[in-house]
C-alpha positions as CSV (number, residue, x, y, z in Angstrom):
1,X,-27.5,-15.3,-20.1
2,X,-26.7,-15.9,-23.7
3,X,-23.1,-17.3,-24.3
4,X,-20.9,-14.0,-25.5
5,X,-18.0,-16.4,-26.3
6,X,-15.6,-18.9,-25.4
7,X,-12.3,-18.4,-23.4
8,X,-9.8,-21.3,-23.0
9,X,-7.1,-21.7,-20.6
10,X,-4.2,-24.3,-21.1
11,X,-2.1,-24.5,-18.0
12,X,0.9,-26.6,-17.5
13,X,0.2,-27.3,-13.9
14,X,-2.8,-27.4,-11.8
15,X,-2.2,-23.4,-9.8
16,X,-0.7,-21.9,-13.5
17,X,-4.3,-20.4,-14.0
18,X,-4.8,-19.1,-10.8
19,X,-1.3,-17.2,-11.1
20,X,-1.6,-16.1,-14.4
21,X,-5.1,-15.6,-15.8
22,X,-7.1,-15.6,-12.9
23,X,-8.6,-11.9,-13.5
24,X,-9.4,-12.7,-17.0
25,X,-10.9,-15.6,-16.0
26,X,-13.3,-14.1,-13.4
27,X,-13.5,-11.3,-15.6
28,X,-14.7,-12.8,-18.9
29,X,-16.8,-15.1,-16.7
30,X,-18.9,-11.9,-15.1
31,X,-19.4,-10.8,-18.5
32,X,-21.2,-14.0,-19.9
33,X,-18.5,-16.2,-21.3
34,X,-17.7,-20.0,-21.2
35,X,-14.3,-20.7,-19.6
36,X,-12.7,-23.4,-19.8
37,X,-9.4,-24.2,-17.8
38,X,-7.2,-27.3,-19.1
39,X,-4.8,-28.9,-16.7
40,X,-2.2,-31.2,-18.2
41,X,-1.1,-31.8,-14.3
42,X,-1.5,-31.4,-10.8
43,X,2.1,-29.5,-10.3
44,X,2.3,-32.7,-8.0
45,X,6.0,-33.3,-8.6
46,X,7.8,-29.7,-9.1
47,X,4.9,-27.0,-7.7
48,X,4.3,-28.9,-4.6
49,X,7.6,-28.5,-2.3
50,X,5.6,-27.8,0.8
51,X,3.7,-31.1,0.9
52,X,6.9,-33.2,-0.1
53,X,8.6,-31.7,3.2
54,X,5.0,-33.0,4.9
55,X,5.6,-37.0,3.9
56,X,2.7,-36.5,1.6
57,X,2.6,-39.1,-0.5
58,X,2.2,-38.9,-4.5
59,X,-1.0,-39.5,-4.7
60,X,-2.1,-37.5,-1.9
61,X,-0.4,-34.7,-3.4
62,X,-2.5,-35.2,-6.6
63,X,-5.6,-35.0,-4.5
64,X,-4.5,-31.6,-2.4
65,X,-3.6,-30.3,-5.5
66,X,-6.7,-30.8,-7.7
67,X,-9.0,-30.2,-4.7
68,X,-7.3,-27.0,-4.7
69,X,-7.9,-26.0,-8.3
70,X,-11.4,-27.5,-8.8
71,X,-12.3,-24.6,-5.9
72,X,-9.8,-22.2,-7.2
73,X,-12.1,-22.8,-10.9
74,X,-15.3,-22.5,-8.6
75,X,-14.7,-19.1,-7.3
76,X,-13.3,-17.9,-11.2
77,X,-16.4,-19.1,-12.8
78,X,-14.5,-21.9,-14.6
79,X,-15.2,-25.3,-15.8
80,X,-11.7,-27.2,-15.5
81,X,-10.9,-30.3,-16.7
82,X,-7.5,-32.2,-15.5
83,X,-5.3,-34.4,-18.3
84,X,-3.3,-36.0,-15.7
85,X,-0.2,-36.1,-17.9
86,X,2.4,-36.2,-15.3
87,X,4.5,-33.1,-14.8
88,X,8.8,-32.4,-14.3
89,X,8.8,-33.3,-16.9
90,X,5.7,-33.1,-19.0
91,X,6.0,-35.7,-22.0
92,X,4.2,-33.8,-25.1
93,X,2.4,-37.7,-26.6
94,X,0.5,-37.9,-29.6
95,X,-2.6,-39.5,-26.9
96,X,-2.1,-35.8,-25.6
97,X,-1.9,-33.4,-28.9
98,X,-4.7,-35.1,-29.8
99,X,-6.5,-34.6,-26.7
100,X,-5.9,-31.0,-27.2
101,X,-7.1,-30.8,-30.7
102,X,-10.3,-32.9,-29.9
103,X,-11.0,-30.4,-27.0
104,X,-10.3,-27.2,-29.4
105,X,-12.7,-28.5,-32.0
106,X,-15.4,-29.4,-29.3
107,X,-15.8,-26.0,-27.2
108,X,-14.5,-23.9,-30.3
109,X,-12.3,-21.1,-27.9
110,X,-12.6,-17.9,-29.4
111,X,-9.3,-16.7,-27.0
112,X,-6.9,-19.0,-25.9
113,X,-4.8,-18.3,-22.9
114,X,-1.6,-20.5,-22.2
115,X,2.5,-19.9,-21.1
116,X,5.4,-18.5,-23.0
117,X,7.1,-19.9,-25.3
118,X,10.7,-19.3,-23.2
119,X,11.0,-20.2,-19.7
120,X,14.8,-21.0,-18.7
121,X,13.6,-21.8,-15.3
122,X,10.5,-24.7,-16.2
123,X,10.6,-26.3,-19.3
124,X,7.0,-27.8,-18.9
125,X,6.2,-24.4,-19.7
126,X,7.1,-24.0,-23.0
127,X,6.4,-27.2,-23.8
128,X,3.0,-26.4,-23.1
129,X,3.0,-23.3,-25.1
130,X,4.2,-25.2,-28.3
131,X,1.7,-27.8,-27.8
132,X,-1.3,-25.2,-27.7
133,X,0.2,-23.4,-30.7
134,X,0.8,-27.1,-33.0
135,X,-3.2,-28.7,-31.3
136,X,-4.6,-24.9,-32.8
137,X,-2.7,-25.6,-35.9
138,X,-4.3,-29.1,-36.5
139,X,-7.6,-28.1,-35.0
140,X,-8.0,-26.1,-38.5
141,X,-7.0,-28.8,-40.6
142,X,-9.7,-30.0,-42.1
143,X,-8.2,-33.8,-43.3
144,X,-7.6,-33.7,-39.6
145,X,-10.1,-36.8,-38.0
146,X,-12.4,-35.5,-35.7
147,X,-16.3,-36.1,-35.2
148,X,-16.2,-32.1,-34.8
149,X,-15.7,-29.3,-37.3
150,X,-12.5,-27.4,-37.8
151,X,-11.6,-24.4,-35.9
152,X,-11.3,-21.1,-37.3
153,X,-8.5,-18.9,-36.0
154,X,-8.6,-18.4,-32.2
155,X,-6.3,-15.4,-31.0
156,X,-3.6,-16.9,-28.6
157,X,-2.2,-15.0,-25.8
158,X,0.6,-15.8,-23.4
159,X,-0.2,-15.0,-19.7
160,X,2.7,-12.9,-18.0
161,X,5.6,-15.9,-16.5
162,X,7.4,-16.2,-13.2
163,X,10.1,-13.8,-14.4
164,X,8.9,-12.0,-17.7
165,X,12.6,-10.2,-17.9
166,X,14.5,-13.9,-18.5
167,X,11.3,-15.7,-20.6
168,X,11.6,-12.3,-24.0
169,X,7.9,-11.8,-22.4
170,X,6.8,-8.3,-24.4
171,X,3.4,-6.7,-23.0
172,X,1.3,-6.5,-25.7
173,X,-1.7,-6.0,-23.7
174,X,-2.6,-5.0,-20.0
175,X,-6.1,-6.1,-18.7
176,X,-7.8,-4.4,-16.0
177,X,-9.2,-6.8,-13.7
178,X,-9.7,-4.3,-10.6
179,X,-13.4,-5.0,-10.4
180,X,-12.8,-8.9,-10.4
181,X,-9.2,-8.8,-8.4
182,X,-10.9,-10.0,-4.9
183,X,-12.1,-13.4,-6.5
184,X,-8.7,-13.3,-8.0
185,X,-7.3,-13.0,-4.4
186,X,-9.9,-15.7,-3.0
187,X,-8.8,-18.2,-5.9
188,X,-4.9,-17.6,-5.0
189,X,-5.9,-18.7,-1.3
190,X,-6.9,-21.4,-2.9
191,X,-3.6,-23.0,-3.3
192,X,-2.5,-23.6,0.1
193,X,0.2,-25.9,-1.1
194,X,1.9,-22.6,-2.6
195,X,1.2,-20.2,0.0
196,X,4.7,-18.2,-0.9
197,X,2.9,-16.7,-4.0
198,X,0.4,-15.0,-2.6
199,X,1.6,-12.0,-2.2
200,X,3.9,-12.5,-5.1
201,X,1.3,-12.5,-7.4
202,X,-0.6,-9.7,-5.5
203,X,2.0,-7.1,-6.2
204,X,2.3,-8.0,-9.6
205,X,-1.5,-7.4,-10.4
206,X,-0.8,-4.1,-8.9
207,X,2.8,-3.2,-10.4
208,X,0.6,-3.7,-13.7
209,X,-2.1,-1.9,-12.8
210,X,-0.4,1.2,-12.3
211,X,1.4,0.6,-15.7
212,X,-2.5,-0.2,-17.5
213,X,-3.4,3.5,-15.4
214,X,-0.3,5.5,-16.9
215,X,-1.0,3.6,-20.4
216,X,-4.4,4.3,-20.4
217,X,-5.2,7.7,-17.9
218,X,-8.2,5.1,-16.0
219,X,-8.2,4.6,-12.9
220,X,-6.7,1.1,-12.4
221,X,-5.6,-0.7,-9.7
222,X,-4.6,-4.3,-10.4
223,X,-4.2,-5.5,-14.1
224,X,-3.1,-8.6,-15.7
225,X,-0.4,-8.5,-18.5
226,X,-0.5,-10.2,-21.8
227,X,1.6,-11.3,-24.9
228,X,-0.2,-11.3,-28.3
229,X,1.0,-14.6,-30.7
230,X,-0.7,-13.6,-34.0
231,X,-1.6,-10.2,-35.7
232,X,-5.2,-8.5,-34.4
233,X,-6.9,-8.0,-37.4
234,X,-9.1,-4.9,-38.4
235,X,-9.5,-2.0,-40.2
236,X,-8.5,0.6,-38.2
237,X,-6.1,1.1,-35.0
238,X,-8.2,1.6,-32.4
């Protein structure tokens, strides 16, 4: 199948993706598109109470967790790659900017996908956000150094948080991913070391699918919710 485009997910910690933008992920996969998940870290320090409480020890946890993701990606149709940056708290390097900007200018994204830019409750979160936005700003520069090309002007979204009423998240769009929902599901079971959000994150696809059926009048069942960055361009509104 002939590429149809490129969609990039940056997520904070290693299950983000699965949480967030799993449907889209599947999704945009099905329909002929490279995906590509970044990890800055395993959630091995602040997303991984469960194997703390075991005696696990650090770098066991790194190993459950990645495990975990790198199947998680498998069922999505995703290739992942994982930066290993440490997490609570993640330290935003030049090493890693640039990582990010080498990365943006080698698979060129046409969508990227990351957090919110408030999170009151997990500041590795926005961090994140405001790294994606400043590596997309420098991946256009063209006095930037790079073997690659710049970038042109990749439309970033931020996936739906924890608690969207305490992060100013505003629905800007609501994606249907009721055909794709059951890899969705099968890529949440995934992450056995956060077995509590299973459900959690089951309700929410369809709280926002009913939302995505009244805003729409299709019939859809689970939905993923969205926050547009930057304008959509084109001539007319629909």
């Amino acid at each position: 199948m002939q590429n149809q485009g490129t969609l990039m997910v940056v997520s904070a910690h290693a299950a983000d993706f699965v949480w967030r933008a799993g449907g889209a992920i599947a999704l945009y996969s099905e329909r002929g598109w490279t995906v590509r998940v970044l990890c800055l870290t395993y959630g091995e320090r602040g997303e991984s109470a469960s194997l703390w409480k075991e005696g696990k020890s650090l770098e066991e946890i790194k190993r459950i967790r990645r495990e975990e993701a790198e199947r998680a990606a498998d069922i999505l149709g995703a290739e992942i790659r994982f930066l290993d940056v440490g997490d609570y708290p993640i330290e935003v390097t030049p090493a890693l900017r640039d990582a990010l900007v080498q990365e943006f200018r080698k698979y060129r994204p046409d969508v990227l996908l990351s957090h919110t830019f408030v999170d009151p409750y997990n500041a590795d979160h926005p961090r994140t956000a405001e790294l994606v936005r400043e590596a997309r700003i420098l991946a256009q520069a063209h006095g930037y150094p790079s073997e690659y090309p710049p970038i042109g002007a990749p439309q970033l979204y931020s996936f739906e948080p924890h608690q969207p009423e305490q992060c100013q998240f505003r629905i800007d769009l609501l994606l249907d991913i009721t055909p794709v929902f059951d890899k969705k599901r099968q890529a949440m079971e995934c992450m056995q070391a956060q077995e509590h959000l299973w459900a959690y994150y089951t309700d929410v696809a369809k709280r926002r699918g009913v939302q995505a059926g009244r805003n729409s009048g299709q019939p859809i069942v689970y939905a993923e919710a969205y926050q547009r960055v930057f304008p959509s361009v084109g001539g007319e509104f629909v």
